[in-house]
ZADO-1210 file (C-alpha; in nm, 4 decimals, padded with zeros to 6 digits):
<atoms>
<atom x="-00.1520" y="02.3465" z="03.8958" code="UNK" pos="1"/>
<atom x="00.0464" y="02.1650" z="03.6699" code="UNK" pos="2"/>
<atom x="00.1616" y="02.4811" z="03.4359" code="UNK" pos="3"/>
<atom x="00.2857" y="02.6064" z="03.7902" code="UNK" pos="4"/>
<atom x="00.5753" y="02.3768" z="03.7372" code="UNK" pos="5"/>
<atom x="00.6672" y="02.4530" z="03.4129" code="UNK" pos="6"/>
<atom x="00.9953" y="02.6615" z="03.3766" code="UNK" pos="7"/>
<atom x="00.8645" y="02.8951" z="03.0782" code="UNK" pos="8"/>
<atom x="01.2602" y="03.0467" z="03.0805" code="UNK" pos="9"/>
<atom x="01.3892" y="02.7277" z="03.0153" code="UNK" pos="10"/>
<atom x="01.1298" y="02.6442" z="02.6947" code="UNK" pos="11"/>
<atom x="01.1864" y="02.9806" z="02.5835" code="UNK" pos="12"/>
<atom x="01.5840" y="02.9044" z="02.5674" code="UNK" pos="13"/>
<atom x="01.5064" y="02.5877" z="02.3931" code="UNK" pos="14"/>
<atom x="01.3145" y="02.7102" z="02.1118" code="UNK" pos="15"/>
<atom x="01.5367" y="02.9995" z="02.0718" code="UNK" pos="16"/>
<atom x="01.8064" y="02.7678" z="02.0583" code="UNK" pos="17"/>
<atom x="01.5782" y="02.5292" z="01.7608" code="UNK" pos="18"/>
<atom x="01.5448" y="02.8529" z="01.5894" code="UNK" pos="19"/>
<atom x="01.8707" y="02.9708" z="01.5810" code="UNK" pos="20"/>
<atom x="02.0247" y="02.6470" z="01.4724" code="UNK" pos="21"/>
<atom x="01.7688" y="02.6139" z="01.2145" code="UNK" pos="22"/>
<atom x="01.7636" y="02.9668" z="01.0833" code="UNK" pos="23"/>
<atom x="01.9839" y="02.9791" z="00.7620" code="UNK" pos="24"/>
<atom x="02.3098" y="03.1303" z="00.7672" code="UNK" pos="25"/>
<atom x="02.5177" y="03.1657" z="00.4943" code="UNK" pos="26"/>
<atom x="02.7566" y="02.8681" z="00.3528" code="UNK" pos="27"/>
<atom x="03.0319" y="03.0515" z="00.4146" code="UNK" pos="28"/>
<atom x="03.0269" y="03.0412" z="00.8089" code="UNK" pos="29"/>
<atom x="03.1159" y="02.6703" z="00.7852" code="UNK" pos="30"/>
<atom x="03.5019" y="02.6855" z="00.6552" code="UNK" pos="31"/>
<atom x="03.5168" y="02.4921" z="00.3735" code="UNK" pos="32"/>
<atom x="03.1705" y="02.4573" z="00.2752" code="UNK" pos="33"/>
<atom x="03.0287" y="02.5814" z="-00.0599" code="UNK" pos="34"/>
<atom x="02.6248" y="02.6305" z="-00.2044" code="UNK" pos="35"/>
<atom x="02.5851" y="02.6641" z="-00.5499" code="UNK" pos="36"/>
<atom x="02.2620" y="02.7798" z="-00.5775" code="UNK" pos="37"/>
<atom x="02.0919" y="02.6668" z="-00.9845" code="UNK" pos="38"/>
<atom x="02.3679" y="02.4537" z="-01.0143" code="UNK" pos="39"/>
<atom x="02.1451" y="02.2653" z="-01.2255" code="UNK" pos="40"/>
<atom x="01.8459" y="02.4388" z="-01.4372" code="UNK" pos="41"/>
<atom x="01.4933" y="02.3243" z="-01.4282" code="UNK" pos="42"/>
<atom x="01.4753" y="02.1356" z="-01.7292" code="UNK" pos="43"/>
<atom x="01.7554" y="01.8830" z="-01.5902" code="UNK" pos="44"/>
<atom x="01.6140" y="01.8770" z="-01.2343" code="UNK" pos="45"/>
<atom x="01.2772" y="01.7727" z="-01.3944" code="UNK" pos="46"/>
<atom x="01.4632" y="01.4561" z="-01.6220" code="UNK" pos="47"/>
<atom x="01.6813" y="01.4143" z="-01.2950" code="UNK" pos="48"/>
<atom x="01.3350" y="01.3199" z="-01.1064" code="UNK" pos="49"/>
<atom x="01.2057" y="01.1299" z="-01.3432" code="UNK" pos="50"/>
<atom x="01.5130" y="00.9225" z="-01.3911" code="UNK" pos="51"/>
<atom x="01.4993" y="00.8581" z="-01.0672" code="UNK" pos="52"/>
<atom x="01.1364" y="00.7679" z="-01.0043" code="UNK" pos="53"/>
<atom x="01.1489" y="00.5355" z="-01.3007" code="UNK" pos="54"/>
<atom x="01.4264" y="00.3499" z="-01.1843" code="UNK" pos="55"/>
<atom x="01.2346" y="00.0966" z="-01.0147" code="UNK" pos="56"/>
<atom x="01.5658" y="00.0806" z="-00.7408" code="UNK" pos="57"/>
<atom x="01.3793" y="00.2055" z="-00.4932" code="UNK" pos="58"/>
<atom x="01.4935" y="00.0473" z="-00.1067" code="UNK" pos="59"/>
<atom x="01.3155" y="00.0964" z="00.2187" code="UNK" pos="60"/>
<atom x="01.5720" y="00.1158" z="00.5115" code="UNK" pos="61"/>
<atom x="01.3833" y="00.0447" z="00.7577" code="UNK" pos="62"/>
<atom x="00.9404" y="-00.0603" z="00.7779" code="UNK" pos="63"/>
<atom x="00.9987" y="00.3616" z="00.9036" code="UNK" pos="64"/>
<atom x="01.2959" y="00.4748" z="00.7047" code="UNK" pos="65"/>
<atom x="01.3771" y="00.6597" z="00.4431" code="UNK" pos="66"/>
<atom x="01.3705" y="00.5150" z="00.0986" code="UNK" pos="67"/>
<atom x="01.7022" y="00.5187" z="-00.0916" code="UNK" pos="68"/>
<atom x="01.8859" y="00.4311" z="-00.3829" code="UNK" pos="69"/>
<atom x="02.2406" y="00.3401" z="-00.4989" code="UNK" pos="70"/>
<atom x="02.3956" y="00.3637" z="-00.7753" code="UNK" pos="71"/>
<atom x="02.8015" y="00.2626" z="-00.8943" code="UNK" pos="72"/>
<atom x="02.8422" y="00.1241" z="-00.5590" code="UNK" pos="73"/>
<atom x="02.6233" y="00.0336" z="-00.2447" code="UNK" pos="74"/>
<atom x="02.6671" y="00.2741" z="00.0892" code="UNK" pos="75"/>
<atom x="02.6456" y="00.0029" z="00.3834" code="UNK" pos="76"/>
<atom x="02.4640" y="00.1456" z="00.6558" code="UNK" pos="77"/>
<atom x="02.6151" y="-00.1579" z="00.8928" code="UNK" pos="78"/>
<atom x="02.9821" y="-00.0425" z="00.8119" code="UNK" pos="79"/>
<atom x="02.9557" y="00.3550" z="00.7246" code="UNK" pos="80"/>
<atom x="03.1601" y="00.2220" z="00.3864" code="UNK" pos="81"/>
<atom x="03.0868" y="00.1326" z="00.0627" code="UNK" pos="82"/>
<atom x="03.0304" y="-00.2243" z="-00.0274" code="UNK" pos="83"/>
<atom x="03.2807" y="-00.2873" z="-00.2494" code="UNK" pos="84"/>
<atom x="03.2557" y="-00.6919" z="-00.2183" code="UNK" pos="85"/>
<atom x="02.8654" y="-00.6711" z="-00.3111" code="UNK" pos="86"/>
<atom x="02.6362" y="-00.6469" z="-00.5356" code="UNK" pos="87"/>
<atom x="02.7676" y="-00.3540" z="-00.8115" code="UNK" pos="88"/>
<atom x="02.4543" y="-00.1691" z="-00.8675" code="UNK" pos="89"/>
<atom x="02.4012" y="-00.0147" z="-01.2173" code="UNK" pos="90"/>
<atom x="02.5886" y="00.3568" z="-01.3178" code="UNK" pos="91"/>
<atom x="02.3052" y="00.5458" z="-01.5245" code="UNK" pos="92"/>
<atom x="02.4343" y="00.8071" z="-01.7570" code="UNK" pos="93"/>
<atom x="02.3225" y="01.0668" z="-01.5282" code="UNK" pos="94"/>
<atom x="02.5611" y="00.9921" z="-01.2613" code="UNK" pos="95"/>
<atom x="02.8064" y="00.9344" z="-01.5806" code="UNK" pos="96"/>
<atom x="02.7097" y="01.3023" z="-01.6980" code="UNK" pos="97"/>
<atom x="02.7031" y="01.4878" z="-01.3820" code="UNK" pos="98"/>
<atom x="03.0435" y="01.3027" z="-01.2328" code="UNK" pos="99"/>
<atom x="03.2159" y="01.4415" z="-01.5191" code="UNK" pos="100"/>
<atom x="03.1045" y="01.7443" z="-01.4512" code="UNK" pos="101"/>
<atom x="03.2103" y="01.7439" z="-01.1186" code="UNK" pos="102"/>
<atom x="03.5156" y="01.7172" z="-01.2343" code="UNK" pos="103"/>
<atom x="03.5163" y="01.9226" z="-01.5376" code="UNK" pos="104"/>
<atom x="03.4263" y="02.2215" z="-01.3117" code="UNK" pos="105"/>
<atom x="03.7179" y="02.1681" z="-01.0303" code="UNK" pos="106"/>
<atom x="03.4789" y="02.0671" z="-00.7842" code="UNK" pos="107"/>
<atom x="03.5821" y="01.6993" z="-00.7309" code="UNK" pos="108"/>
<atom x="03.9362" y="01.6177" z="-00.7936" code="UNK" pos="109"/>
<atom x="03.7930" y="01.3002" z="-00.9529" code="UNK" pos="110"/>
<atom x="03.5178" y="01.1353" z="-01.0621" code="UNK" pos="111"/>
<atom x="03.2937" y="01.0013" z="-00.8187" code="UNK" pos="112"/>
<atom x="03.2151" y="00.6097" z="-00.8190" code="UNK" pos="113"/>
<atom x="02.9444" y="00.5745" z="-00.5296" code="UNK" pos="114"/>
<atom x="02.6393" y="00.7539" z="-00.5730" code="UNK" pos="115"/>
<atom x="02.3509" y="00.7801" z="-00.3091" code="UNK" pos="116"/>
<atom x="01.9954" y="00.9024" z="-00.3716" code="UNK" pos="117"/>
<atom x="01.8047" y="00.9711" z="-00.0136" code="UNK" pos="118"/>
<atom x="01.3989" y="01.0581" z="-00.0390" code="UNK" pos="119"/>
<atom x="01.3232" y="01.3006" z="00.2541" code="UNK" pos="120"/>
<atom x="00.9502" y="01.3055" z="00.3374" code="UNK" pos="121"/>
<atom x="00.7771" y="01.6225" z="00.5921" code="UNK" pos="122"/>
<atom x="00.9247" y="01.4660" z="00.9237" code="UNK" pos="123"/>
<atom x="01.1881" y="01.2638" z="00.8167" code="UNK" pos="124"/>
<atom x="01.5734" y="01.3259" z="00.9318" code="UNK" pos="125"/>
<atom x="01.9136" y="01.1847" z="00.9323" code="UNK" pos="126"/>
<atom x="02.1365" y="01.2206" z="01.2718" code="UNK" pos="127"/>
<atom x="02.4404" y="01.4785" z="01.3037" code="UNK" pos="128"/>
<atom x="02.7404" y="01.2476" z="01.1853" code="UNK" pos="129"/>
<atom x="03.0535" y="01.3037" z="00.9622" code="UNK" pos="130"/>
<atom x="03.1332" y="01.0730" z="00.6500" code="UNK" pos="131"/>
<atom x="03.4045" y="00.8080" z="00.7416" code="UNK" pos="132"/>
<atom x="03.7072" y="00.9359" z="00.6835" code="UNK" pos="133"/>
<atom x="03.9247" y="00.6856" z="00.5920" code="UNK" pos="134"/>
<atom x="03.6736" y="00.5070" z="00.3361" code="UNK" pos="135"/>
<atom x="03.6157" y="00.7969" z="00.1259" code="UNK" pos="136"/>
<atom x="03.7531" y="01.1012" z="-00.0918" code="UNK" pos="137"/>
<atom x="03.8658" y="01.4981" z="00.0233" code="UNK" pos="138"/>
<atom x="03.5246" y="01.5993" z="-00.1628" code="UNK" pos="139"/>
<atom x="03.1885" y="01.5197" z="-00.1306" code="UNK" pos="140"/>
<atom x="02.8883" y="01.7049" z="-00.2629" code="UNK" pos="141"/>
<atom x="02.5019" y="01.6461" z="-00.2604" code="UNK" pos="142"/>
<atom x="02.2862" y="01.7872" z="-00.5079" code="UNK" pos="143"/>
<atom x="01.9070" y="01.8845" z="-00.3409" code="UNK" pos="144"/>
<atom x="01.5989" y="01.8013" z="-00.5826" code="UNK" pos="145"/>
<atom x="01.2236" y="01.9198" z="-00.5187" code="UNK" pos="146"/>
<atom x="01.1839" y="02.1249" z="-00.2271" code="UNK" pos="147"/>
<atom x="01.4667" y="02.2721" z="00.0127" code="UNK" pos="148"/>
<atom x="01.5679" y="02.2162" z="00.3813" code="UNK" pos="149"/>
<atom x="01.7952" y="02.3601" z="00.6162" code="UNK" pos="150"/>
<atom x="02.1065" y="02.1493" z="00.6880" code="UNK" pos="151"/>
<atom x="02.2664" y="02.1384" z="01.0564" code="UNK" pos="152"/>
<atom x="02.6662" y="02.1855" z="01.0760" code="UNK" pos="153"/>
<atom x="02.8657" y="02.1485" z="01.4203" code="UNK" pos="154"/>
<atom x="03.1839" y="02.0796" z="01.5400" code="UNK" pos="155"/>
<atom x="03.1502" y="01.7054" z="01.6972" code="UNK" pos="156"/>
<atom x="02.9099" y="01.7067" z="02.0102" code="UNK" pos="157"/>
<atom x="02.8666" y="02.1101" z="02.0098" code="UNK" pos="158"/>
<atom x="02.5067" y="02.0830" z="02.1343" code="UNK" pos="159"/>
<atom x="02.4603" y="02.4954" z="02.1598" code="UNK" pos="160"/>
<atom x="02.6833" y="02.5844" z="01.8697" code="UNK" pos="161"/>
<atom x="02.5088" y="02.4416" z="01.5082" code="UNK" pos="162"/>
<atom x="02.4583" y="02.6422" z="01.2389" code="UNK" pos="163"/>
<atom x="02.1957" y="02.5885" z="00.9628" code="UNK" pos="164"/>
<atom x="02.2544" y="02.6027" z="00.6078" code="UNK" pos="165"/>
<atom x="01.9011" y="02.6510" z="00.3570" code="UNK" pos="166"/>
<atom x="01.9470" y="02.4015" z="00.1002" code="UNK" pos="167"/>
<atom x="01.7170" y="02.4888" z="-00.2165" code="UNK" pos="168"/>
<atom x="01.5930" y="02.2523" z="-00.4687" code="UNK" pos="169"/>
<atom x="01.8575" y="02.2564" z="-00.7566" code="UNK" pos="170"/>
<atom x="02.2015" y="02.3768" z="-00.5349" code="UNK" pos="171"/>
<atom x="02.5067" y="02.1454" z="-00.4872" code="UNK" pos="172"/>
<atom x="02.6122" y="02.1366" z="-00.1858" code="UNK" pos="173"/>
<atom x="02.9925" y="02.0805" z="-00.1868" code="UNK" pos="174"/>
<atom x="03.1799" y="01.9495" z="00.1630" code="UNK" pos="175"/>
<atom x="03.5266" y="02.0218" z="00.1041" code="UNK" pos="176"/>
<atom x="03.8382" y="02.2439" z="00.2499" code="UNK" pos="177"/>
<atom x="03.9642" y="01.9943" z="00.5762" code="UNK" pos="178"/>
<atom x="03.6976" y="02.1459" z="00.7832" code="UNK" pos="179"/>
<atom x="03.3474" y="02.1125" z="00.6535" code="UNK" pos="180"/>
<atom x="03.4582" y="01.7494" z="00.5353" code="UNK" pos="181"/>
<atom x="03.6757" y="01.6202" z="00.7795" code="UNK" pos="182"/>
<atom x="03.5559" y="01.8729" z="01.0820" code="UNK" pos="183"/>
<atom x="03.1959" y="01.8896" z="01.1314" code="UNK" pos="184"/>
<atom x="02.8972" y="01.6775" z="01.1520" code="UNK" pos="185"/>
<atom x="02.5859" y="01.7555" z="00.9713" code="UNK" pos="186"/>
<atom x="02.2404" y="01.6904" z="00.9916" code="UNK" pos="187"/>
<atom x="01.8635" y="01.6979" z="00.8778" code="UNK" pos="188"/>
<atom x="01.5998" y="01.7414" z="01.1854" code="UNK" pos="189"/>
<atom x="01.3084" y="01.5190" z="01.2111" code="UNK" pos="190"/>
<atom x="01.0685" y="01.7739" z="01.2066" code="UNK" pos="191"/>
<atom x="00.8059" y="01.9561" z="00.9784" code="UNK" pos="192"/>
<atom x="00.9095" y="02.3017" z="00.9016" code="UNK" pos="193"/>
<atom x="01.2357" y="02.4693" z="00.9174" code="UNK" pos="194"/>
<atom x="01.2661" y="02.8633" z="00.9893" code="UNK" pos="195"/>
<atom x="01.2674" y="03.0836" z="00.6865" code="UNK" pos="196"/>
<atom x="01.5280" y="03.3812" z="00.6729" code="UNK" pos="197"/>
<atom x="01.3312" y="03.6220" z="00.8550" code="UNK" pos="198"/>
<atom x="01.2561" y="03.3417" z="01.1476" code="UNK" pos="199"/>
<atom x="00.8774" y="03.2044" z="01.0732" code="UNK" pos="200"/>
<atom x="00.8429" y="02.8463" z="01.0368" code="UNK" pos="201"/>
<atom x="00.7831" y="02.7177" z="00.6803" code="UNK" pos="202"/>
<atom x="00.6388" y="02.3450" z="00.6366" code="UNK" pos="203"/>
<atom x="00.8802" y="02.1007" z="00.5037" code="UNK" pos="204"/>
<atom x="00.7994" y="01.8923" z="00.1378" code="UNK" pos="205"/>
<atom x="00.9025" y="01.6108" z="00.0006" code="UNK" pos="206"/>
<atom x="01.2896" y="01.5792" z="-00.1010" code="UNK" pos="207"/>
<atom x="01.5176" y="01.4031" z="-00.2756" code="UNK" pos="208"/>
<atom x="01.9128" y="01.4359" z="-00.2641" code="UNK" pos="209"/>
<atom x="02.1990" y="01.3126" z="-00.4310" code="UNK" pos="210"/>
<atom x="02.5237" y="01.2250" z="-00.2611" code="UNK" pos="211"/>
<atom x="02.8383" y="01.1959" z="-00.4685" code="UNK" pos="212"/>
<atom x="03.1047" y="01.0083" z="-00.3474" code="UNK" pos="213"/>
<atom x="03.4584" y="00.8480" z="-00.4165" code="UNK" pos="214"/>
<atom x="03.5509" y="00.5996" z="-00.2338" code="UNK" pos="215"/>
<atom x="03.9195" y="00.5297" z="-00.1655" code="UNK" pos="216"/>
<atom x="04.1086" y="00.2535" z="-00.2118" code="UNK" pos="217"/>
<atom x="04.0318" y="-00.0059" z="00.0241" code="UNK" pos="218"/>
<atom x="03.7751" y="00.2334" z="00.1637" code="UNK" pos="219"/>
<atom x="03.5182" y="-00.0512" z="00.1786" code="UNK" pos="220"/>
<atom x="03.6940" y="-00.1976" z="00.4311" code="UNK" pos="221"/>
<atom x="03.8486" y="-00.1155" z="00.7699" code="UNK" pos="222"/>
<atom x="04.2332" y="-00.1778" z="00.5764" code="UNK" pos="223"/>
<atom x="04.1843" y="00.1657" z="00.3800" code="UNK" pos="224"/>
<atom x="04.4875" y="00.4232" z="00.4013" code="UNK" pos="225"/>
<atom x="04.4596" y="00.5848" z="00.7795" code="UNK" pos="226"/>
<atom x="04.3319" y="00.9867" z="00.7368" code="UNK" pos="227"/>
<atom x="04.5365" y="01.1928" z="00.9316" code="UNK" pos="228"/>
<atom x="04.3387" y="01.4757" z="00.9689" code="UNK" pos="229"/>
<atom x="04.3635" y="01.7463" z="01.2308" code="UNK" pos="230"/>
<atom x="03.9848" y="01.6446" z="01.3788" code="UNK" pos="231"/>
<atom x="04.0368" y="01.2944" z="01.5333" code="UNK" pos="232"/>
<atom x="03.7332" y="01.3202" z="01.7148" code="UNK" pos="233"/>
<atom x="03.5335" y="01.2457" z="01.4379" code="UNK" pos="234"/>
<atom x="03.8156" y="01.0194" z="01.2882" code="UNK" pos="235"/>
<atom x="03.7850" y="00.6899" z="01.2462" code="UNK" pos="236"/>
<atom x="04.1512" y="00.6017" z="01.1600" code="UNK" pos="237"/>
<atom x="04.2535" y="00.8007" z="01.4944" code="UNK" pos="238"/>
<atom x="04.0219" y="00.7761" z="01.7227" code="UNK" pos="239"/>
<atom x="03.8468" y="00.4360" z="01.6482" code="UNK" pos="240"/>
<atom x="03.6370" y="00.3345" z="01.9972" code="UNK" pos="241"/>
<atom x="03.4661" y="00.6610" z="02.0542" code="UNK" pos="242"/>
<atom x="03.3962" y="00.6728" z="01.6762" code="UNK" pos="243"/>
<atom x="03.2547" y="00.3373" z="01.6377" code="UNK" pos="244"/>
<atom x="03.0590" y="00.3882" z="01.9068" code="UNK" pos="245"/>
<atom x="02.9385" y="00.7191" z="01.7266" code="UNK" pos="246"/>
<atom x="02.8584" y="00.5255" z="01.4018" code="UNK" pos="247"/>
<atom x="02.6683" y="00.2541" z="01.6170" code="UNK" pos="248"/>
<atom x="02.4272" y="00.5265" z="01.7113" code="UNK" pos="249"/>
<atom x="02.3895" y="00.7183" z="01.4460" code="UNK" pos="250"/>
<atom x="02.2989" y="00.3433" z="01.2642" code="UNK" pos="251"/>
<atom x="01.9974" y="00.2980" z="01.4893" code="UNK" pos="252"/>
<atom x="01.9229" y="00.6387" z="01.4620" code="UNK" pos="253"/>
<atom x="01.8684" y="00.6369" z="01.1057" code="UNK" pos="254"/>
<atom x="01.7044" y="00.3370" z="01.0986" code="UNK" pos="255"/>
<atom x="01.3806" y="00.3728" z="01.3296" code="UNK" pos="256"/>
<atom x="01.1620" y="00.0708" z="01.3806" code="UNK" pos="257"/>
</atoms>
């Protein structure tokens, strides 16, 4: 009797709609978004890990969040900023080799100074947001460790329209170009498996990222240079109400329990 009431067209759209936003596409379709794929080789993921493992730096967000670690500077989950009044965590020669890099290569116009290593366990998510504008550089890029996921993009609040981008162990992803930086929100599902290339579900592992970051000047605090981007929806210099109350959300969000 109850099934009787169940509107089977309407589930149907829904997890058509999952699976389309969480089948890969290609980088490309978000403007100004790049994958390298190998962008480091397997030796240097494996020391990469370790480094990190061995740290002992380890932070639970929440008693149900994700476990992170900073590193130059501290991300402030309160503020969206960097905590640039705070404690100065430690800058291992990791983040010291791969910066330069970064830079070396043309893919950060300078070298980053806030570094933020998220663990990712079968389940675990972050909400669709966009990095604050004002508090940090025209480049940001994450590097994926251990096993890959499929990252949402949208323009801000396009329920119907995200696209997913697979993110393999050992790729940089690089947000860049006005658009994919300053443009679009991204995000990680809470859920177990993402959708392979040919659309079956494959289960999720156990992954670690690596933000790099450079925050501007006077980026840790609300008196950082305005951004006058062409997206003030997702602006905090331009459109500061709606986007604090954006940030307030996507705070509890990521912090469950």
């Amino acid at each position: 009797l109850v099934a009787a009431f169940v509107d089977w067209e309407a589930v149907a759209a829904a997890i058509e709609r999952q699976r389309a936003s969480s089948s890969p596409v290609c980088a490309s379709r978000v403007p100004g978004l790049r994958l390298l794929e190998e962008y480091v080789d397997a030796a240097t993921h494996d020391a990469l890990v370790l480094e990190i493992e061995t740290s002992g730096r380890w932070e639970q967000r929440s008693e149900a969040g994700r476990r992170v670690q900073h590193f130059g500077l501290r991300f402030n989950y309160g503020t969206v900023r960097a905590d640039t009044e705070g404690e100065r965590p430690p800058w291992p020669a990791w983040c010291v080799g791969l910066g330069a890099r970064l830079v070396a290569e043309g893919i950060m116009p300078w070298a980053p100074n806030q570094v933020t290593v998220n663990e990712y366990r079968p389940g675990e998510g972050i909400p669709y947001h966009c990095d604050t504008h004002s508090a940090f550089g025209p480049v940001i890029c994450s590097l994926s460790l251990l096993a890959e996921v499929t990252m949402g993009f949208r323009a801000a609040g396009d329920h119907n329209g995200a696209l997913g981008v697979r993110l393999p162990g050992r790729s940089l992803l690089v947000l860049s170009g006005g658009a994919a930086r300053y443009g679009r929100e991204h995000s990680i599902a809470r859920r177990g498996v993402d959708f392979s290339d040919d659309g079956l579900p494959r289960k999720r592992g156990r992954r670690l990222s690596i933000t790099f970051r450079t925050v501007e000047e006077g980026g840790g605090t609300s008196a950082a240079k305005p951004c006058t981007c062409r997206w003030p929806e997702l602006c905090d210099s331009q459109t500061a109400g709606l986007y604090d109350a954006r940030q307030d959300s996507l705070a509890t969000l990521a912090s469950p329990g």
